[in-house]
N, C-alpha and C positions, 0 to 999 in steps of 0.2 A: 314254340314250346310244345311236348308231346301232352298228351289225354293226361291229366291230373287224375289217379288212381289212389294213390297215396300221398298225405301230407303230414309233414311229421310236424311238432310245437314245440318250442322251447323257450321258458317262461321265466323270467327275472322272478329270486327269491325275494320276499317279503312284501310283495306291489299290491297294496289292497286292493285295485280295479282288476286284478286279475280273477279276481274269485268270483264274480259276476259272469268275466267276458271267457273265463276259458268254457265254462259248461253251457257256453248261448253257441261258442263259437264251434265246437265239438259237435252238438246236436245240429247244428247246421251242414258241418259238410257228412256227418251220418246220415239224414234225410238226401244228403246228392249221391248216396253209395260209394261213398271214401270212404277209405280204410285210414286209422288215423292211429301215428307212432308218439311218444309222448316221452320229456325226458321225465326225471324225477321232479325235478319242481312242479313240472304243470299235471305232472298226479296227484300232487298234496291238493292243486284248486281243483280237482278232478273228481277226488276220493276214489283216487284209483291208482292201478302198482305203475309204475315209470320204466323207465330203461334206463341206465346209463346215456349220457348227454352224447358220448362218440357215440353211442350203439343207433341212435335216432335215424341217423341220414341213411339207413344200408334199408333200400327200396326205395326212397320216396320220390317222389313226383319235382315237389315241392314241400319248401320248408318257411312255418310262419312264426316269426320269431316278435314274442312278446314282451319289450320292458325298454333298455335305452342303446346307447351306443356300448356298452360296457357287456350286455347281453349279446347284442348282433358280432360282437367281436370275436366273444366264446363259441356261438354256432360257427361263425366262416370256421373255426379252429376246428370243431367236429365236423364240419365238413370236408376238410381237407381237398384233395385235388380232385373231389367229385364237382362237375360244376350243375348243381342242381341249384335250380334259382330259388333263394332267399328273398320271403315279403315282410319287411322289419317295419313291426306296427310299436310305435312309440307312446311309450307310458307313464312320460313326464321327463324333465329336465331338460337340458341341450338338443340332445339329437339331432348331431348332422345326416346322419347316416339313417336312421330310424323316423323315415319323413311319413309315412302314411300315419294319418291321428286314427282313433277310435273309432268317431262317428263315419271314416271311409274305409273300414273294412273289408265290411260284406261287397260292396259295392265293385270295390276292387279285384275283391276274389272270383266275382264275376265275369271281369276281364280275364282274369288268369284264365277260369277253364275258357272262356270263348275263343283264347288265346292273341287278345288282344291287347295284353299290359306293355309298357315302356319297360325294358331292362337297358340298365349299365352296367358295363363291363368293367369290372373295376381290377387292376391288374396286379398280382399277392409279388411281395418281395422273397425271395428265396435268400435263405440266410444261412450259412454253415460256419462250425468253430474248428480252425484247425490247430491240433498239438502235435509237434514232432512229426510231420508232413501225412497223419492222419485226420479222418473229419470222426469227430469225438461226439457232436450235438448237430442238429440239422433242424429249422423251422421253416413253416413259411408264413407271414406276417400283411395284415391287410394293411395296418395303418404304421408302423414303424418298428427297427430294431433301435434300441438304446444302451450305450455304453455308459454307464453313469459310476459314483463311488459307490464303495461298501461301505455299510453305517456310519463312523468319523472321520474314514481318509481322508486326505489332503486332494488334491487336482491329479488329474492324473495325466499320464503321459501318455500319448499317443500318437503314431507314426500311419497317414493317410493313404494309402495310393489310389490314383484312377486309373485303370489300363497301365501298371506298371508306370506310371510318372505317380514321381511324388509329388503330390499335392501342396502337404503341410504337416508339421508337427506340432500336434497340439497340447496344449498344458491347457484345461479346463476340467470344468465339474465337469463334464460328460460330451457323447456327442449324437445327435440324433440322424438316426438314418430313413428316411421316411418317403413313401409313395406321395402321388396325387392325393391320394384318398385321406391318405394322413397330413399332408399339409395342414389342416385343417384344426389339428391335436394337439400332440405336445407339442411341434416343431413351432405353429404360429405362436403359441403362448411361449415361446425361448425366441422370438423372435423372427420367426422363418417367415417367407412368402404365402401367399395363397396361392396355388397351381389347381388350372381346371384339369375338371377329375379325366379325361382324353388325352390331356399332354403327355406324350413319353419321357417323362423322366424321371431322375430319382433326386431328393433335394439331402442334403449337408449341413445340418447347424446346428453349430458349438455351443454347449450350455455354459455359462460364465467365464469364456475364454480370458485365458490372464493377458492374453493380444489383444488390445479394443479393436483393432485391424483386424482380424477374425470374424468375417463376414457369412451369411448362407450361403452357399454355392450350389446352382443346380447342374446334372452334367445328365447325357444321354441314356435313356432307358437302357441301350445298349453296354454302357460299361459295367466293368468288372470293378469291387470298391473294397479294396483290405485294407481292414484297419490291423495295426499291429500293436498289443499293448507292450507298455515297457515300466507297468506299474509291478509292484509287489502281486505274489499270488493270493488271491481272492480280494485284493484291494478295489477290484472292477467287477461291474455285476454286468449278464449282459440278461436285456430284459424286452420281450418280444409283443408288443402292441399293449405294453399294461399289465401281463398277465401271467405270463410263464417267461422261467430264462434262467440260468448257470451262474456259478460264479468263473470267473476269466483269470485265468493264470499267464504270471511273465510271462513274455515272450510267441503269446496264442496270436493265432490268427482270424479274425472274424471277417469271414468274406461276402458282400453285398448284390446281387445281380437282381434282376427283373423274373421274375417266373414264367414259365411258357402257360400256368393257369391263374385263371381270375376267377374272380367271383359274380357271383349274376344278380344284380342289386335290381330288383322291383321295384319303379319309383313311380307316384302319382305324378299323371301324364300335366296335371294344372301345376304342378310344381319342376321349374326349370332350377338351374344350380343356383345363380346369382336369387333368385325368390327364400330360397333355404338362407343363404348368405343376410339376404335384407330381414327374414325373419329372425333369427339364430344370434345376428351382431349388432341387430337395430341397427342397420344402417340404413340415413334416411331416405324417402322417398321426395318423387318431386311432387 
């Protein structure tokens, strides 16, 4: 990791611990001669002006992202295919991904500049919509892309392919397309596997498929994954890690691949994945 010079923050709205820890945390890396970028949230605990949340990442070193997994999702998104390591300090709730607590901050950030911290490479899904053999929308997605209904639809219809074989044709609420990273998300809660965060792959599972045969299926980081709707136009939404996403017209094409960029996830070196797993699902210990 290069000289930490700059580190830019971005701060979950409404977190009452933030109003303590952003102006402890600020005054600390000013006394190390960091220069520090700030979106708008974390100027409201700041009392001071912000930047737009995109505008944050353009210089930074590093970037420390304050609140839960819902927060660390919006920074990768303003991060985009810079890959400037992300230290996701967690500030209640779940948090698989937002593993450093409070009280291992400073301690960490320590590591950072020594340049001794643990990064995982966590690998972003490249998402594109095509209409009429143009690409109309383009994401790229840490934890999944989701094809679901629009407010009352019925199920929707959808035509699978992997690498040009058809798959399946699915009749379900929806269908989720999701990384390692996202295993974890909506995909385990609809039923999917848990996939460690290294394994190359991309996983498939149908939300309430009217098949009970309709199973998750995982297939190689390397494939290529269109789905084809054959629902009514804006009957299908397509919805990218929780957060941003279009509505999907007949006949669109939503096409799935592995990204050539990831993201660079700072983890506490005392915390391995299965440790996150036993904490996070209580599952037991011997």
């Amino acid at each position: 990791m290069p000289v930490v010079e700059t580190v830019g923050i971005m701060t979950k709205p409404g977190a009452p611990a933030a109003s303590a820890i952003v102006p402890q945390l600020m005054a600390w890396l000013h006394h190390r001669g960091m220069r520090v970028r700030m979106d708008e949230e974390t100027g409201f605990y700041a009392a001071a002006k912000g930047l737009p949340r995109d505008s944050v990442p353009e210089g930074c070193d590093l970037i420390v992202v304050l609140g839960g997994d819902g927060t660390l999702l919006s920074a990768a998104r303003a991060i985009g295919k810079r890959e400037i390591p992300l230290f996701p300090v967690n500030l209640g709730g779940l948090g698989f991904l937002t593993a450093i607590t409070v009280d291992e901050i400073y301690g960490e950030l320590q590591r950072c500049i020594r340049g001794e911290q643990r990064v995982s490479k966590r690998k972003l899904l490249s998402v594109t919509v095509m209409r009429g053999g143009e690409i109309v929308e383009g994401y790229d997605a840490l934890n999944d892309a989701v094809l679901g209904k629009s407010s009352i639809a019925r199920m929707i219809d959808m035509d699978v392919f992997v690498d040009e074989q058809l798959m399946c044709a699915y009749k379900a609420d929806g269908l989720i397309v999701a990384t390692p990273t996202g295993s974890t998300a909506y995909s385990l809660s609809a039923g999917g596997p848990i996939i460690y965060p290294t394994v190359p792959a991309i996983c498939l599972t149908p939300i309430c498929p009217h098949m009970l045969t309709n199973r998750p299926v995982i297939v190689p980081e390397t494939s290529t994954i269109r789905i084809i709707s054959r629902g009514p136009d804006e009957s299908v939404y397509l919805t990218i890690d929780g957060q941003v996403g279009t509505p999907i017209k007949e006949s669109d094409t939503v096409v799935c691949r592995s990204s050539q960029y990831s993201l660079l996830l700072i983890r506490p070196p005392r915390m391995k994945f299965f440790d996150v797993l036993r904490a996070k699902l209580k599952w037991g210990e011997r």
